[in-house]
N, C-alpha and C positions, 0 to 999 in steps of 0.2 A: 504494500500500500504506500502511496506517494504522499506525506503527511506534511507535506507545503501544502497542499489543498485546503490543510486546517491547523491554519496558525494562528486563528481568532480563539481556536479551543486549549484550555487550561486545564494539563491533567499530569496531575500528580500519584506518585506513589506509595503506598503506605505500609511501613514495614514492621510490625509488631517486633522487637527486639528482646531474646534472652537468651543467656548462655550462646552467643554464637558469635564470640570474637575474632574466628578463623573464618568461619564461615561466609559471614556480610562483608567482606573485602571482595569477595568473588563476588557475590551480586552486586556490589557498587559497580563493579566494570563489565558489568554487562547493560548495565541500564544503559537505551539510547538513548541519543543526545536529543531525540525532540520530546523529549521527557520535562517539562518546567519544573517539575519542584519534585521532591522526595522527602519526605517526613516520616521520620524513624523516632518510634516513643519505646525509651527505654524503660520495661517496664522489671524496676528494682532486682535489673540482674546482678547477680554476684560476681560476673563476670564484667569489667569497668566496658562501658563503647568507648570503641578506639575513633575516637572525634576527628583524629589528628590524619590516621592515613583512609580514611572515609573521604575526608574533603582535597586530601591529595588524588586520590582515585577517580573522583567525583567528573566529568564533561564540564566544560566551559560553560556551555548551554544553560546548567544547571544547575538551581541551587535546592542547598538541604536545610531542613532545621529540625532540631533535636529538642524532641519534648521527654519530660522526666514522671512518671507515675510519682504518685507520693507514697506507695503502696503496692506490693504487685497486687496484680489485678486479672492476671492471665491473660492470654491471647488475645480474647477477646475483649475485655476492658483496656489492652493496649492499642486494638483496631481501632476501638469506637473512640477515642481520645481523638486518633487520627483523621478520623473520618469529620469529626466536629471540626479541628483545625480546618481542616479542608473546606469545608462548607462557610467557616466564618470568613474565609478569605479568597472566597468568591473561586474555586477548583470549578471544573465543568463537570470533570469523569475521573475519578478515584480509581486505582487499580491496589486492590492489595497481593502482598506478595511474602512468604515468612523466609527468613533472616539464615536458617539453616542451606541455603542453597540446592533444594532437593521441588526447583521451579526454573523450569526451561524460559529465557525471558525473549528467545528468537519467537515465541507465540503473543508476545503481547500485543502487533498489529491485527492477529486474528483476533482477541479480544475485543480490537477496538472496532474493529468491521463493522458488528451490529448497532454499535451505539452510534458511533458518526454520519454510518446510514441511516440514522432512527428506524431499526427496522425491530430491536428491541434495546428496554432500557438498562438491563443486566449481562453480561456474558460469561460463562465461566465455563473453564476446566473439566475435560471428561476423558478420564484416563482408560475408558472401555470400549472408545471406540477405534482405537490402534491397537490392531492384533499382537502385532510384533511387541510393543511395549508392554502389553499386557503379560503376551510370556514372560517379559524381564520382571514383572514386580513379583517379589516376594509371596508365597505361596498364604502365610498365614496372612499377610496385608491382604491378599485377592480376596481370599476368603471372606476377611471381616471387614470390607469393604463394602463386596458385593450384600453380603447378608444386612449390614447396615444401611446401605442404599436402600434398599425395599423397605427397610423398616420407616425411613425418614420419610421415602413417598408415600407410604402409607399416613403419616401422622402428618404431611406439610400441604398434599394435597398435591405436591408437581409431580406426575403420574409419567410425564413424557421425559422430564428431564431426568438422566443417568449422572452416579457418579455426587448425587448431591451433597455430600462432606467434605468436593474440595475444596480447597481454601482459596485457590489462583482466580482470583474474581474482579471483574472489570464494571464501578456501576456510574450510571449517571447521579448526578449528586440531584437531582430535578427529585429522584425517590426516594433518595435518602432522606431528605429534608421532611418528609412524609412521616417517618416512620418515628417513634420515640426508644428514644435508643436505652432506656433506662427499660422497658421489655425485654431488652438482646441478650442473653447470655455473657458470662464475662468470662467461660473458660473455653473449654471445647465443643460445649454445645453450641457455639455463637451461629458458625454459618447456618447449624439447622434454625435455631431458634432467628435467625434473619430471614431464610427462606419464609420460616411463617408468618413475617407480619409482610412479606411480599404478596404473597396469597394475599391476602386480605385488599391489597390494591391493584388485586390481576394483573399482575408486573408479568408483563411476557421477558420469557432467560431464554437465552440463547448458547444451546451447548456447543464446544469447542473441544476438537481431537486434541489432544495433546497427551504427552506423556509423562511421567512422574521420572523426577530424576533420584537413584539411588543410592548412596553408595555404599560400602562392606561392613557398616554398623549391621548390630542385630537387632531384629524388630525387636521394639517391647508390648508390642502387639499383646494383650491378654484376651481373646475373646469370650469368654465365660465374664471377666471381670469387665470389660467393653460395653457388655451387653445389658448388665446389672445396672451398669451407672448409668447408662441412658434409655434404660424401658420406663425406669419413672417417669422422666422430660419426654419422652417422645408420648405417652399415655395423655401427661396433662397437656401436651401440643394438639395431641388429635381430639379429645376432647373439647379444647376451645378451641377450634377449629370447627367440628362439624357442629356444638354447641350454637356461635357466630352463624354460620354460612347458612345453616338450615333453619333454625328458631327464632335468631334473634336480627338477623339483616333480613330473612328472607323466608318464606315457609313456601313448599315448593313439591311437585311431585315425588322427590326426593327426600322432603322432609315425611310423606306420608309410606315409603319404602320402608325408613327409620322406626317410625312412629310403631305401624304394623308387625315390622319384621323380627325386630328381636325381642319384641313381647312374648311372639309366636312361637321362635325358636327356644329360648328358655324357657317358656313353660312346657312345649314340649316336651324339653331335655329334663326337666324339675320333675315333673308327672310322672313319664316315665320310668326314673330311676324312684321313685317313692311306690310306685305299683310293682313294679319290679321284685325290691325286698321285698310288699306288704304280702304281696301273691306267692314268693319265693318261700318267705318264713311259715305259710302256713300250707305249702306245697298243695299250690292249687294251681289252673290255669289262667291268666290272664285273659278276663271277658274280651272276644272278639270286638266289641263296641270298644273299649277300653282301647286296646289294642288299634282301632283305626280313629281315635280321636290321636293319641298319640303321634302313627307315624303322620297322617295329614299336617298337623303342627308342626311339626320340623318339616317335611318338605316345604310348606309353605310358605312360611316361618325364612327357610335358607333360602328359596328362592327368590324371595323382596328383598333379602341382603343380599345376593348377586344382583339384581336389578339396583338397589342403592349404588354398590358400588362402581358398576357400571353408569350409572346415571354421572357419579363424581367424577371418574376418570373420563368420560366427556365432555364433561365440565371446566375442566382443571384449562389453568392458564394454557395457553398455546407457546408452543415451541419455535426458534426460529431457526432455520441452519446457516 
């Protein structure tokens, strides 16, 4: 992309900083030079930012500034500082990017494709749709990625978009200003818990091949403990989510799939396991009536939750390429 085209547009970098003093020298020199600004918020790493050969490294083009947590705050309380800086200072398009070097930055014109076309207001990172790089990632990362991904499109509602935990994200600051950032996450739930107040203002994302860069550290990947710590957030995400979208913005054929469906299905499931024992313990058979009140209920019952949830994933924000 030929980015003299758009030198009215202001867009800065934002790089959540910890522990990564070797690391953020390599992405300082990768950043291109039609990059304006970069703002890196050290959030109370024990590792000091190296200020000195950051702005030796830095493009002409280009200037940094260095904001300081007063507290860590994690990843995401490091973003969102940045993202505020940005916004108070008039940025167009925000690109965040983590510190660790393990973000290819020859894809940040694909990032910017869609926003400079307005053709959507978000772009990010999708590391599932290059084969070859997919073989390279780490077996237990593929794993708990993949398995995580579904779980986060289930609870954020973007049903098209893959890959939604990466962090390599490109937005218009037009959305940000929308959203209240004191909702977002401040550690590793950020990007999902961002994705869902995106939902909420049909922000069409635009996903982007790219590949994750690795190198010969060993995952600390735990997926059992992965999984723990985020089925709580993702439980109460999709709760106020389908909460919002169906009851309280809107009641809709979909709210009556809801309403119906898993009334039907758990009582159902309740009935039957209570007639079950009650018929079981006094070894009789279970009345034929019994019996098709039962399974009617659950067919019908899981049929309006596949119709709900079909109804949602048609729903869901549209995707761009």
């Amino acid at each position: 992309m030929d980015f003299t085209t758009y030198q009215d547009v202001d867009i800065a970098i934002v790089i959540p900083y910890y522990k990564a003093s070797k690391e953020i020298i390599s992405v300082i020199t990768k950043i291109p030079d039609y990059i304006n600004t970069v703002i890196i918020v050290d959030d109370q790493s024990p590792d000091p930012l190296p200020i000195k050969k950051i702005k030796a490294h830095l493009n002409q083009n280009t200037t940094c500034h260095f904001l300081t947590n007063e507290k860590n705050l994690g990843v995401g309380g490091a973003t969102k500082n940045g993202f505020q800086y940005a916004i108070d200072h008039g940025i167009d398009i925000v690109i965040k990017i983590d510190a660790d070097d393990q973000m290819d930055l020859k894809y940040i014109p694909d990032l910017m494709q869609p926003l400079v076309s307005k053709k959507a207001l978000v772009a990010k990172g999708n590391r599932f749709k290059d084969i070859k790089a997919l073989q390279k990632m780490p077996l237990t990362r593929k794993i708990g990625n993949l398995m995580l991904s579904f779980l986060v499109k289930i609870a954020t509602g973007y049903w098209h978009n893959f890959d939604p935990t990466n962090g390599f994200i490109a937005i218009n600051t037009e959305i940000l200003k929308k959203i209240e950032f004191s909702k977002l996450a401040n550690r590793y739930y950020f990007e999902t818990s961002l994705l869902s107040e995106f939902y909420f203002h049909n922000t069409t994302i635009s996903d982007i091949a790219m590949p994750a860069i690795y190198g010969d550290e060993k995952s600390n990947m735990n997926l059992s403990k992965m999984l723990f710590v985020f089925s709580g957030n993702l439980c109460k995400t999709f709760i106020k989510r389908i909460a919002k979208t169906y009851f309280l913005y809107d009641f809709n054929i979909g709210s009556i799939y809801i309403v119906f469906g898993f009334p039907l299905f758990l009582f159902g499931i309740g009935f039957g396991i209570f007639n079950w024992i009650h018929y079981g313990s006094q070894d009789l058979f279970t009345p034929t009536g019994t019996i098709m009140i039962i399974t009617l209920s659950i067919i019908l019952g899981f049929q309006l939750i596949l119709q709900a949830i079909q109804y949602d994933i048609f729903n869901a924000p549209k995707t761009t390429k």
